[in-house]
C-alpha positions as CSV (number, residue, x, y, z in Angstrom):
1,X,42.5,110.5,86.4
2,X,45.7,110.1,89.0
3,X,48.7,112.6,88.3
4,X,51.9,111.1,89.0
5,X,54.7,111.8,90.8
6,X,57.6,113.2,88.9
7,X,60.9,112.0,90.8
8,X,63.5,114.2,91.6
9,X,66.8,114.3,92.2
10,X,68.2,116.4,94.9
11,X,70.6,118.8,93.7
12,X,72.6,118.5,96.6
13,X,73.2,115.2,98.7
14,X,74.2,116.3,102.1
15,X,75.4,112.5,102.4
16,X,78.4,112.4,100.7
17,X,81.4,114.4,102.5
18,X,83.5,116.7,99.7
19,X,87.5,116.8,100.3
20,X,89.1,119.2,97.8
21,X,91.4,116.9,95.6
22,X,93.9,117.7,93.3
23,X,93.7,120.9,91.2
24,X,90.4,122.1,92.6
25,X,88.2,119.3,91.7
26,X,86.1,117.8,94.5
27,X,86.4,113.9,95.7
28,X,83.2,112.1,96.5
29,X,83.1,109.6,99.7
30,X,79.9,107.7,99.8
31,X,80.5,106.7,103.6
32,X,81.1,109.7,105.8
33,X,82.7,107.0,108.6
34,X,85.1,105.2,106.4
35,X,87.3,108.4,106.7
36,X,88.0,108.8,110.0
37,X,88.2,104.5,110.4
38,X,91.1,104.7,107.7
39,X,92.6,107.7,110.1
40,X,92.0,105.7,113.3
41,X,93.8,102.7,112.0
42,X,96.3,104.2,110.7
43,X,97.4,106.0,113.5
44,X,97.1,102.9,115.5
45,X,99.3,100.8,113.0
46,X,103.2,101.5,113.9
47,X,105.4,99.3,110.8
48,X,104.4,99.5,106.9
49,X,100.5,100.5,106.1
50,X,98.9,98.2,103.6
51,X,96.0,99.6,101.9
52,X,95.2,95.4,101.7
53,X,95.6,94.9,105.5
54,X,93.9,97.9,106.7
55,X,90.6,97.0,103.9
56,X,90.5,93.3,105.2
57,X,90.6,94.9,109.3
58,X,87.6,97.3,108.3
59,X,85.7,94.5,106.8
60,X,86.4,92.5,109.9
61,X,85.6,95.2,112.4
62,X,82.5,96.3,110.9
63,X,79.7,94.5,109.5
64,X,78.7,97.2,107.1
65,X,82.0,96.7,105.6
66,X,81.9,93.3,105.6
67,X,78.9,92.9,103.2
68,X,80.7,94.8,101.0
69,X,82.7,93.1,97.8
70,X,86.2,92.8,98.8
71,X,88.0,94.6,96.1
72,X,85.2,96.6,95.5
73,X,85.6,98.3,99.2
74,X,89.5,98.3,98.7
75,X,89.1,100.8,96.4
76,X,87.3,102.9,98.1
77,X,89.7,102.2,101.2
78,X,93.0,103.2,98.4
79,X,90.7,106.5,98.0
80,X,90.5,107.5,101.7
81,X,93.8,106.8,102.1
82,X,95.0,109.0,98.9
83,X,92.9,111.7,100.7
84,X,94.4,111.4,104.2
85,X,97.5,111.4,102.1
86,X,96.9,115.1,100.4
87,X,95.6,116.0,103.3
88,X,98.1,115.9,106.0
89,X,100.7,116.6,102.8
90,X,99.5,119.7,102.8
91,X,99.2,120.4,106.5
92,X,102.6,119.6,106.9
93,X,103.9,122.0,103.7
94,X,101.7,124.8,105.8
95,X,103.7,124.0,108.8
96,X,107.3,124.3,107.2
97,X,105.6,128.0,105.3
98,X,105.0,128.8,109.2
99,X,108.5,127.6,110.5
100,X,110.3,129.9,107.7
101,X,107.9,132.8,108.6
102,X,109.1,132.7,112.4
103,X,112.5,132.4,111.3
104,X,112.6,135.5,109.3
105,X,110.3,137.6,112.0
106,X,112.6,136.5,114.8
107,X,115.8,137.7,112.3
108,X,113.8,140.2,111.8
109,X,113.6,141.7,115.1
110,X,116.6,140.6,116.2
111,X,118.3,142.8,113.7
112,X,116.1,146.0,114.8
113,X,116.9,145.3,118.2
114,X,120.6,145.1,117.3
């Protein structure tokens, strides 16, 4: 008598990158690459970004992308995007916190000083 397999899931899928999304709950990207593609072409891209225009330049860059249903792999684009989004949102409301900090040190020691 032959003993099967049992299949298991991993608890952990080292695959899919994690960004922290909007009040503490995780978002999932299934394609570690699509990330920093969205980030490259946006910074390339000077005029209005089109979550449209930057799928359909994926899909014709890459052939990965291409064999991928069209509005299927917008979404996923309109996801990467929202998450480049947050993210440098947030970088940039760390950067003012830092600007108002030097501010009140320099007062600050301009005032002991004087």
């Amino acid at each position: 008598m032959m003993k099967r397999k049992q299949n298991s899931l991993p608890s952990n899928d080292s695959s899919k990158k994690v960004k922290q999304g909007r009040r503490g709950r995780a978002e999932y990207m299934s394609d570690n690459k699509l990330l920093s593609r969205v980030r490259q072409h946006v910074s390339s891209t000077s005029g209005p970004i089109l979550v449209s225009s930057i799928a359909e330049t994926l899909q014709k860059q890459y052939a990965e992308y291409a064999r991928k249903k069209k509005n299927a792999f917008q979404k996923c684009v309109e996801k990467a995007y929202s998450i480049l989004q947050a993210h440098s949102g947030a970088s940039q409301r760390k950067r003012g916190i830092d600007e108002i900090e030097d501010d009140y040190l320099s007062k600050k020691s301009e005032n002991k000083n004087g």
